[in-house]
TORFI-76869 format. One record per residue (C-alpha): x, y, z; chain; residue in one letter; residue number from 1. Coordinates in Angstrom, 3 decimals, padded with zeros to 6 digits. Example, Ala and Ser with C-alpha at 12.3 -4.5 7.8 and 13.67 -1.06 7.14 Angstrom:
// residues 2
- 012.300/-004.500/007.800/A/a/1
- 013.670/-001.060/007.140/A/s/2
// end
This chain:
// residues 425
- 002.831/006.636/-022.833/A/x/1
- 004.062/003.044/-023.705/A/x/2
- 006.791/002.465/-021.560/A/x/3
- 009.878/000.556/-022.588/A/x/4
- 011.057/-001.919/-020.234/A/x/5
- 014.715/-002.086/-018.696/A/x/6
- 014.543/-005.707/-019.216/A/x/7
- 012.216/-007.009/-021.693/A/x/8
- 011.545/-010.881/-019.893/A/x/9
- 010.254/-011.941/-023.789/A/x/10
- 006.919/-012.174/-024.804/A/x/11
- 006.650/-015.978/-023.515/A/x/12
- 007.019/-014.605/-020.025/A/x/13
- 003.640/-013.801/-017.965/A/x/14
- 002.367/-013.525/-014.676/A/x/15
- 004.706/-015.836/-012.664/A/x/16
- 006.920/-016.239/-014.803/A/x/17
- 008.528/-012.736/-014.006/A/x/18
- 009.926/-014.409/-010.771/A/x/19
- 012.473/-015.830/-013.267/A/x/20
- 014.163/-012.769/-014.308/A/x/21
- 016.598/-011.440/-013.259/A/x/22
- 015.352/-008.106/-012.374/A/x/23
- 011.824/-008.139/-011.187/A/x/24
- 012.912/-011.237/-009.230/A/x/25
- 015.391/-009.267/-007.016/A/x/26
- 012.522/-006.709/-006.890/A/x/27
- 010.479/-009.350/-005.302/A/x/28
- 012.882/-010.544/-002.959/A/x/29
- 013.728/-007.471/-001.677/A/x/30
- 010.278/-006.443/-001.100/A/x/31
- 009.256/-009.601/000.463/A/x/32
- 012.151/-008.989/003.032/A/x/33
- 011.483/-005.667/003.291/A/x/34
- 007.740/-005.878/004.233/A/x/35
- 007.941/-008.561/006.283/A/x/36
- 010.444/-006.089/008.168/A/x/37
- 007.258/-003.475/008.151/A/x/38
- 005.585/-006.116/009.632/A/x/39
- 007.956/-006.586/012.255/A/x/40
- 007.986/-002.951/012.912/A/x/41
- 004.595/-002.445/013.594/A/x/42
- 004.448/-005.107/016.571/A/x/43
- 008.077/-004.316/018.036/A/x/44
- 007.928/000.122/017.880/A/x/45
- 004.324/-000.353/019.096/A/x/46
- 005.769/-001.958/021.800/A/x/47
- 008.807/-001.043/022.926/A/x/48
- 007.228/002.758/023.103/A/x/49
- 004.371/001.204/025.023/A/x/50
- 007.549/-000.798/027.571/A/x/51
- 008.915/002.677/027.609/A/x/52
- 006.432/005.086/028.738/A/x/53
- 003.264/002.931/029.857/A/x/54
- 000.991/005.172/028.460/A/x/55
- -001.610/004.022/025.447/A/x/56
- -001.723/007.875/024.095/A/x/57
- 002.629/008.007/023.732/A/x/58
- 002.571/005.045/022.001/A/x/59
- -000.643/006.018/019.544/A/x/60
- 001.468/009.288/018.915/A/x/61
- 003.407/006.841/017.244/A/x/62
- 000.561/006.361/014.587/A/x/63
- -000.066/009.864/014.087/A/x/64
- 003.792/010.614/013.386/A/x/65
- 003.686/008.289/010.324/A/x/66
- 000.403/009.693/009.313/A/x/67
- 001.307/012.981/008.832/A/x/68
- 004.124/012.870/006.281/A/x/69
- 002.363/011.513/003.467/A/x/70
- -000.506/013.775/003.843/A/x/71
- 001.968/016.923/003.905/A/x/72
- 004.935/015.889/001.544/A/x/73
- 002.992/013.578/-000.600/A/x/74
- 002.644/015.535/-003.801/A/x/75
- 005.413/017.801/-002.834/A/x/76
- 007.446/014.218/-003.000/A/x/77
- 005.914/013.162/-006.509/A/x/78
- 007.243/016.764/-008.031/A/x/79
- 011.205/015.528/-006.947/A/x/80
- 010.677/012.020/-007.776/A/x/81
- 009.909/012.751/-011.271/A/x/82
- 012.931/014.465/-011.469/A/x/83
- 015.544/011.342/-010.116/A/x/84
- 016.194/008.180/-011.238/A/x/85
- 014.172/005.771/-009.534/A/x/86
- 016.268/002.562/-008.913/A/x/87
- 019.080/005.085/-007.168/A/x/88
- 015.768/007.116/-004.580/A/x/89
- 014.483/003.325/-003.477/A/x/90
- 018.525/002.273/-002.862/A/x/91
- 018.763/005.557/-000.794/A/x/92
- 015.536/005.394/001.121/A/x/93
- 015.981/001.697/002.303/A/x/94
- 019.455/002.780/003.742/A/x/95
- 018.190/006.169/005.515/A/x/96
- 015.549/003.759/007.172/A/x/97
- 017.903/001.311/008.121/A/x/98
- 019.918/003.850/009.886/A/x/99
- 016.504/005.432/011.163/A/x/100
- 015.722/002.392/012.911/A/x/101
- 018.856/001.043/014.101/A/x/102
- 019.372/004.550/015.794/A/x/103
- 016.254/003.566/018.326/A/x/104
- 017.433/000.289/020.188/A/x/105
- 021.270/001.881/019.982/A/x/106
- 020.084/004.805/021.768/A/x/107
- 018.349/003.034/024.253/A/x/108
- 021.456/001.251/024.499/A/x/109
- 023.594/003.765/025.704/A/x/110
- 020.325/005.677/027.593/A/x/111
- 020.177/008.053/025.778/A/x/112
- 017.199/007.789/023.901/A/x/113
- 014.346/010.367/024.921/A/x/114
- 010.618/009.894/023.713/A/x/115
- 011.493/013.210/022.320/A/x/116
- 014.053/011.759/020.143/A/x/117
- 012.109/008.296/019.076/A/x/118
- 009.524/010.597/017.919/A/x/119
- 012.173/012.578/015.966/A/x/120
- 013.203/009.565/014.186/A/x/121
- 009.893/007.919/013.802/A/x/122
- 008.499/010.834/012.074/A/x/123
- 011.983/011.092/010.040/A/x/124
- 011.492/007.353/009.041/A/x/125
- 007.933/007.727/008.056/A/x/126
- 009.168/011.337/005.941/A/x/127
- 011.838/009.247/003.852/A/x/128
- 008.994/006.217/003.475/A/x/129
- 006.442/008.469/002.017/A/x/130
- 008.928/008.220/-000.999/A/x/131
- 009.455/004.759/-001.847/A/x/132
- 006.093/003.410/-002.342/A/x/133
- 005.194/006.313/-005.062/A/x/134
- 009.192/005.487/-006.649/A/x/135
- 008.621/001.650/-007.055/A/x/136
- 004.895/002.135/-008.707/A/x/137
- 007.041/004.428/-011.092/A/x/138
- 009.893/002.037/-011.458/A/x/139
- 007.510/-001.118/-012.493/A/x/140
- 006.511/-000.062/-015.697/A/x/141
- 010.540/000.546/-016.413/A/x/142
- 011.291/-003.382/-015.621/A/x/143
- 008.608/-005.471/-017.211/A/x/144
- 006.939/-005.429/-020.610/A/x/145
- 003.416/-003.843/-021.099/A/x/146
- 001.147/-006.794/-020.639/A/x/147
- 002.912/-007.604/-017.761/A/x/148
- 001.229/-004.936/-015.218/A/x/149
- -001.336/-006.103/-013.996/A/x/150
- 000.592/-009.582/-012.788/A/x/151
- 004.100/-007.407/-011.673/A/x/152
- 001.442/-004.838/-009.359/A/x/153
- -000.342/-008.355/-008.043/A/x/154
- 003.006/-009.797/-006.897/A/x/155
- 004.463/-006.705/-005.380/A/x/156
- 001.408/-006.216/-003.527/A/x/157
- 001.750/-009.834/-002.693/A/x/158
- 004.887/-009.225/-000.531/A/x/159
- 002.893/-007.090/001.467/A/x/160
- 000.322/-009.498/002.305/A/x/161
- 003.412/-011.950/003.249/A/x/162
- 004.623/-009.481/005.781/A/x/163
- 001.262/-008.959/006.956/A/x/164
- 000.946/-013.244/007.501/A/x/165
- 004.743/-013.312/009.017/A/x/166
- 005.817/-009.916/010.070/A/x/167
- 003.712/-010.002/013.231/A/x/168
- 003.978/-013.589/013.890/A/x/169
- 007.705/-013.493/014.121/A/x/170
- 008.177/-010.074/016.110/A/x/171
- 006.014/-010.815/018.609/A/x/172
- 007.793/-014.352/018.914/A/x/173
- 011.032/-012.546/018.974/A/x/174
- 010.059/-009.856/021.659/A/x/175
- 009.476/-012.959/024.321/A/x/176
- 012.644/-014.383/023.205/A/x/177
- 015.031/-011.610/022.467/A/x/178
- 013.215/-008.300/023.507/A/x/179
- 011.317/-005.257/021.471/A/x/180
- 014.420/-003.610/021.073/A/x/181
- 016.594/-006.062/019.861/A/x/182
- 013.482/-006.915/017.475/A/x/183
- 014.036/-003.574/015.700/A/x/184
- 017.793/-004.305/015.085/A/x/185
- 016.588/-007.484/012.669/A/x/186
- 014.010/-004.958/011.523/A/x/187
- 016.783/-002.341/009.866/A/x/188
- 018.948/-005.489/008.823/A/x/189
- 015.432/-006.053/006.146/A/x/190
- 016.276/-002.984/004.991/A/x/191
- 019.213/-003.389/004.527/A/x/192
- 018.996/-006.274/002.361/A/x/193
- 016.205/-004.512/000.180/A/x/194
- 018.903/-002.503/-000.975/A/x/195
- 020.996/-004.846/-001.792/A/x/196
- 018.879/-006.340/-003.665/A/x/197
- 017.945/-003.493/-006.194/A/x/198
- 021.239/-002.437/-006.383/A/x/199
- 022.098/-004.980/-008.933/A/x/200
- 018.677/-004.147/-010.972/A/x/201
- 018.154/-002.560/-014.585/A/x/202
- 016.222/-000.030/-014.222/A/x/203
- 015.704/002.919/-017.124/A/x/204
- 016.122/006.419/-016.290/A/x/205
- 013.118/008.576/-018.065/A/x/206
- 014.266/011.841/-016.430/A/x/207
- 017.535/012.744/-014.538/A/x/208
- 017.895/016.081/-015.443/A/x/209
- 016.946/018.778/-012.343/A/x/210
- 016.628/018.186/-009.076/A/x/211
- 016.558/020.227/-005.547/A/x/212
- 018.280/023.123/-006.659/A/x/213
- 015.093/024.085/-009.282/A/x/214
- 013.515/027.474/-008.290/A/x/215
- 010.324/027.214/-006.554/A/x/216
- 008.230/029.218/-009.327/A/x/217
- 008.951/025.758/-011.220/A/x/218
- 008.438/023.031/-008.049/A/x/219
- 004.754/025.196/-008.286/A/x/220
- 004.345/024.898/-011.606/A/x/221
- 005.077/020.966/-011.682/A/x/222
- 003.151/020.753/-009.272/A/x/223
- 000.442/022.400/-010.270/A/x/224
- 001.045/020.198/-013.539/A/x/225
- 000.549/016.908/-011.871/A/x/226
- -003.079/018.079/-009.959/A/x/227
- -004.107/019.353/-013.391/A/x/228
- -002.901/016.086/-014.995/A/x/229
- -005.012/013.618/-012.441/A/x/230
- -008.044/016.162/-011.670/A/x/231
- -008.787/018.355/-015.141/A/x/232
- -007.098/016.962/-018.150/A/x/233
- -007.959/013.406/-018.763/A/x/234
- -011.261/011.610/-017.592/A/x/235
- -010.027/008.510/-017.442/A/x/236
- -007.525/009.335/-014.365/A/x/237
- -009.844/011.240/-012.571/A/x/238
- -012.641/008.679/-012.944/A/x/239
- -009.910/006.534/-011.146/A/x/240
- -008.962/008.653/-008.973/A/x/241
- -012.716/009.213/-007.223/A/x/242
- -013.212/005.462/-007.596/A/x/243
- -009.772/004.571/-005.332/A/x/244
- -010.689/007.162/-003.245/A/x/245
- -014.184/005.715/-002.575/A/x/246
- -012.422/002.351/-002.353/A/x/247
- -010.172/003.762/000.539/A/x/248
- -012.883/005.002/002.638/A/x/249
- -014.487/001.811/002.849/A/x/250
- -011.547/-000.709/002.667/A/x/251
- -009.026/001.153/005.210/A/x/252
- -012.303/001.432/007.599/A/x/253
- -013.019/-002.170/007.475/A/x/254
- -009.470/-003.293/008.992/A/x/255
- -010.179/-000.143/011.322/A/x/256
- -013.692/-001.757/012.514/A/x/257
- -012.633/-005.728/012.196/A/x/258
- -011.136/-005.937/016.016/A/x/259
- -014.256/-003.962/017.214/A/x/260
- -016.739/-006.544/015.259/A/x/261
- -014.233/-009.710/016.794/A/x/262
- -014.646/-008.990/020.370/A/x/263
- -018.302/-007.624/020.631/A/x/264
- -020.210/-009.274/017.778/A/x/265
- -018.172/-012.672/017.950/A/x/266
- -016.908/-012.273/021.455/A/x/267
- -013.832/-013.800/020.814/A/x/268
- -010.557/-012.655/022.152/A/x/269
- -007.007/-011.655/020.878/A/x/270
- -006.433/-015.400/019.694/A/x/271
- -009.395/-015.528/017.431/A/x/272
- -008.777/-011.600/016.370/A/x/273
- -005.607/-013.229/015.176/A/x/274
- -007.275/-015.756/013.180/A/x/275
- -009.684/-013.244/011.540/A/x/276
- -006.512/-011.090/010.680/A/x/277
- -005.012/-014.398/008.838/A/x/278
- -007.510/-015.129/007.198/A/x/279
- -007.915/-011.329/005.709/A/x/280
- -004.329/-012.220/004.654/A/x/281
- -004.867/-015.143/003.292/A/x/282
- -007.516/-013.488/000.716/A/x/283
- -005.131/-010.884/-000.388/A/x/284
- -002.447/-013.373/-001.194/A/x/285
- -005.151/-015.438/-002.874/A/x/286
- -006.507/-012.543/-004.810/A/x/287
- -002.484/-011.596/-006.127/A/x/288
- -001.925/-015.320/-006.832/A/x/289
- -004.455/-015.025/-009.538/A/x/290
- -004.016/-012.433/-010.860/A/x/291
- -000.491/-013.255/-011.818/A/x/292
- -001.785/-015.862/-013.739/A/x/293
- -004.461/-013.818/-016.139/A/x/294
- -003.528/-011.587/-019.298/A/x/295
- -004.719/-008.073/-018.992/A/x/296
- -007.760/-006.892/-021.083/A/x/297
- -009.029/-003.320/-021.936/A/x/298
- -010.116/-001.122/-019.900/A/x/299
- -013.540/-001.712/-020.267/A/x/300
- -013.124/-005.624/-019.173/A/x/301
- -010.499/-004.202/-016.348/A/x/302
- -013.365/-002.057/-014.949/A/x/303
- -015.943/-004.792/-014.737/A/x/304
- -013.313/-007.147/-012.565/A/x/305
- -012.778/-004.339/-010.429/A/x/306
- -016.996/-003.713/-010.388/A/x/307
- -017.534/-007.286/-009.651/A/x/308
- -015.213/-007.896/-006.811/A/x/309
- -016.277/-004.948/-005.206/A/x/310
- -019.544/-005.834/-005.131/A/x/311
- -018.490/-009.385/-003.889/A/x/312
- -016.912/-007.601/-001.181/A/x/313
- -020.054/-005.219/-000.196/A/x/314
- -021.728/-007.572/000.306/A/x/315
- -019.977/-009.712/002.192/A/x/316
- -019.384/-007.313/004.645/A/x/317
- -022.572/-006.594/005.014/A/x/318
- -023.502/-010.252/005.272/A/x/319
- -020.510/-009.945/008.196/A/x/320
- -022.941/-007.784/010.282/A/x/321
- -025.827/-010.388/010.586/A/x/322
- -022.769/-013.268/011.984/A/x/323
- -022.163/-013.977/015.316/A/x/324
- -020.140/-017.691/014.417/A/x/325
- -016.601/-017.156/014.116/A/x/326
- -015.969/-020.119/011.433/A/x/327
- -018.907/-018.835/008.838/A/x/328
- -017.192/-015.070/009.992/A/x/329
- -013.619/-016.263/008.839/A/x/330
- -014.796/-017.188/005.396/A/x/331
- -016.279/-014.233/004.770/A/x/332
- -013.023/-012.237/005.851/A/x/333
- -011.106/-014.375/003.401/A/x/334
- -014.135/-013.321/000.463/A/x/335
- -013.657/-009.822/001.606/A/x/336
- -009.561/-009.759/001.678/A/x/337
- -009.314/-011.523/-001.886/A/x/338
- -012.345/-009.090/-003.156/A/x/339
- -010.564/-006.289/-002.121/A/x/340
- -007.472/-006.478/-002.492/A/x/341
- -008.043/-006.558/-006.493/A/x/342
- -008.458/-003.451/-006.601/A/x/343
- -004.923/-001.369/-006.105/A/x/344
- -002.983/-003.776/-009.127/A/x/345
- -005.620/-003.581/-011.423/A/x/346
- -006.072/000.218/-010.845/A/x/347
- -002.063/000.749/-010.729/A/x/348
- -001.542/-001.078/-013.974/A/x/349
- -003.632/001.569/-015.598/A/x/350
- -002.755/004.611/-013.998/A/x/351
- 001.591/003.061/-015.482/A/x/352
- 000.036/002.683/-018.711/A/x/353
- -002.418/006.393/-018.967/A/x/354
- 000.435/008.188/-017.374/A/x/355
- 003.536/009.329/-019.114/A/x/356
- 006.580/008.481/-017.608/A/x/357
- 007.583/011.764/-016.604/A/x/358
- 004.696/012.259/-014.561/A/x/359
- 004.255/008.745/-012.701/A/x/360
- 005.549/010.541/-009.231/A/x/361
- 003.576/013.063/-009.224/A/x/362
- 000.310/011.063/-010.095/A/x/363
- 001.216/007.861/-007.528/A/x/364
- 001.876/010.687/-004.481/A/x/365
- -001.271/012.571/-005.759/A/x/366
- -003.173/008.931/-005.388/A/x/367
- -001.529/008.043/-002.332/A/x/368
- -002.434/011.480/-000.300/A/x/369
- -005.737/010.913/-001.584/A/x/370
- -005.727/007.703/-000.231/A/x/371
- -004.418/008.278/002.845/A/x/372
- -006.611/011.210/003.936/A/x/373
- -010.047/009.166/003.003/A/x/374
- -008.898/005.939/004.786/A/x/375
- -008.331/008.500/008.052/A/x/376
- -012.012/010.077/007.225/A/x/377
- -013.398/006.292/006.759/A/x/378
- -011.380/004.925/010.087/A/x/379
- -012.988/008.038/012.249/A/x/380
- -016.340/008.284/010.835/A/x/381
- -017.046/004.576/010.611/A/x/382
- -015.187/004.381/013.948/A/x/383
- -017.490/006.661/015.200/A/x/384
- -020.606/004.621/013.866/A/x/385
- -019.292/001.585/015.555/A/x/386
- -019.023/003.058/019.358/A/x/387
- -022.118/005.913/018.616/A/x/388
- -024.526/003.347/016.822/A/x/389
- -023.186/-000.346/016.753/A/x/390
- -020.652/-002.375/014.998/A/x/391
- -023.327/-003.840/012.823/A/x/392
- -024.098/-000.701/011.429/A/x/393
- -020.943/000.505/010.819/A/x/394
- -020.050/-003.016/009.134/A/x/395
- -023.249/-002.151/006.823/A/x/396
- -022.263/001.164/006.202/A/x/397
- -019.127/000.206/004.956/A/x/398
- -020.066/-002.836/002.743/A/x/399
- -022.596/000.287/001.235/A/x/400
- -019.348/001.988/000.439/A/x/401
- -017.971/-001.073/-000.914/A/x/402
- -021.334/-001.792/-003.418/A/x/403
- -021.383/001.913/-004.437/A/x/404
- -017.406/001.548/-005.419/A/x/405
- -019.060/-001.187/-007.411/A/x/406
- -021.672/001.207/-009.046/A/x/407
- -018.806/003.803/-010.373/A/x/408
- -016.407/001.591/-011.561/A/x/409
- -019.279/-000.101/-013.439/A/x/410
- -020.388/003.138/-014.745/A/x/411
- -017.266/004.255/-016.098/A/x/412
- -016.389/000.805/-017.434/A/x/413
- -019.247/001.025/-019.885/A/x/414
- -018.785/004.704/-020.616/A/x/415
- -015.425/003.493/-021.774/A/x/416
- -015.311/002.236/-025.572/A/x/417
- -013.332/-000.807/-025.863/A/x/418
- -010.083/000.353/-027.411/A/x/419
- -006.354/-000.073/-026.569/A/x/420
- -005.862/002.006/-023.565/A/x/421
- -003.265/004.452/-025.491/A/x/422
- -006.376/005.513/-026.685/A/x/423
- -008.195/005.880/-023.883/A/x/424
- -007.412/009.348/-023.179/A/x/425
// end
């Protein structure tokens, strides 16, 4: 289960100091340019489908579309990935979405792009997607050393909270300059460059052999391999598995809820939603800062950080509900965005270090449908407790969520003897 790096970056290397290599650095870059492309994609498609049709419920079809794949393909996706080289299924995956999404605005160039056909090719893009987060988790622990996890997690999830700061910023600043459509065209040129950036990387192969043509009695069985794998065989990734999804439920809920808690708790308007949203981002990108910077401990120590900022966040949000001043609101965002976005590195650097190589797809698309589907159960129930009840109780609800995240990961962190985690299983 110890992974060899590609690269090794030398055991004077940590934290930041993986920006210097050669590999993970092009990693970086590409992801940075790639999210901030997400980011642009969520304003500009949102949109343009909205300039299109006029209608609220065409455009939130739009949302549903790139729900559904990763609840439907997800483990289906791990079984394959396992099979292919990683660096090569991230290279492919960026180009089929930059074709995806260059395909909209050049259809609507020539008129002849139907809603029928955006959907098509939203719900294509969002298929092909549903593979590349799952592939780069796997690919990490194949670029840096060991002890480098925790920080190489904390600055790839770092990119994301950069596209989440810029992404919107600059597409909605290029739709009243340039259009929505013509907003989408710089949005497949990000993807573009992603590839071109890991083309050039080192990345080691642990299985290649297989592949599509396998018969299905054997896509079943790995399958069935992987569930048994996360859910039955080893403790330790199924204690993380009901703690993230736990974490989901209240986290994804909480970005659901924030816009509801802006406009009839603080009564500000899109401007200060905007602010709010910032400073959420500004948290996160706190949060991976540091922990670039520390070494990784055992699991037992790795548990209580995880505990403790969780319960920082709880309660937090649950100090959130009793706020009606936007300033003393905005600091607590920024507590709650740096509280919780601890979690995923911390917990991903683990699950790369339980899991044997051969398995990582399987057990990041297992985590990720998990994921997904409680983060939709915590958007509509606490959604519902926010128009059915208020949004103070729905804000208290979900810093309870939070604080009991808090509770398990506490609990298992001191069930957990403190050993080196190859022998945690």
């Amino acid at each position: 289960m110890n992974h060899t790096p590609a690269t090794q970056t030398g055991p004077q290397e940590t934290g930041w100091g993986l920006l210097k290599t050669r590999d993970f650095g092009l990693l970086f870059s590409g992801q940075v340019i790639s999210q901030i492309g997400d980011g642009l994609n969520k304003v500009a498609l949102l949109w343009f489908v909205y300039e299109l049709t006029g209608s609220a419920l065409k455009m939130a079809v739009i949302g549903l579309l790139q729900t559904i794949p990763p609840l439907i393909f997800g483990p289906l996706i791990g079984v394959y990935l396992d099979r292919l080289p990683k660096k090569p299924v991230m290279v492919w995956v960026d180009l089929i979405r930059t074709l995806m999404i260059l395909l909209i605005p050049a259809l609507y160039a020539q008129d002849a792009l139907t809603l029928e056909r955006l959907y098509v090719l939203v719900f294509l893009t969002s298929v092909v997607s549903t593979v590349f987060g799952p592939a780069l988790s796997s690919a990490i622990p194949l670029i840096v050393s060991r002890a480098q996890l925790t920080a190489a997690n904390a600055l790839i999830q770092s990119t994301s909270n950069i596209g989440i700061l810029v992404g919107p910023a600059v597409s909605g600043l290029g739709i009243a300059l340039i259009g929505s459509q013509n907003v989408l065209y710089v949005d497949a040129a990000t993807f573009l460059i992603s590839a071109l950036c890991l083309i050039p990387i080192r990345v080691r192969n642990t299985r290649t052999e297989g592949g599509a043509s396998e018969p299905v009695e054997t896509v079943a069985h790995d399958l069935l391999t992987g569930f048994r794998f996360v859910f039955v065989q080893h403790r330790t990734v199924s204690a993380l598995m009901a703690t993230a999804t736990l974490y989901s439920l209240g986290a994804s809920a909480f970005v659901f809820v924030l816009p509801v808690f802006a406009k009839e708790l603080l009564g500000v308007g899109p401007i200060g939603l905007g602010w709010l949203w910032s400073a959420l981002g500004i948290g996160m990108l706190t949060t991976s800062a540091w922990l670039a910077w520390i070494k990784q401990g055992d699991l037992r120590n790795r548990m209580r950080i995880v505990s403790g900022s969780m319960a920082i966040g709880g309660m937090a949000v649950c100090g959130l509900s009793l706020l009606e001043t936007p300033l003393l609101a905005t600091v607590l965002v920024i507590v709650i965005g740096g509280s919780t976005a601890l979690f995923t590195p911390v917990v991903w650097a683990l699950l790369q270090e339980l899991t044997p190589g051969h398995m990582l797809g399987r057990v990041f698309t297992t985590f990720s449908t998990g994921g997904m589907a409680s983060a939709m159960a915590g958007m509509a129930g606490f959604g519902w407790a926010a128009d059915r009840i208020s949004p103070a109780a729905s804000l208290v609800g979900i810093g309870l969520i939070l604080i009991g995240t808090a509770v398990v990961a506490a609990q298992f962190g001191r069930r957990c003897a403190v050993v080196p985690l190859t022998q945690a299983l």
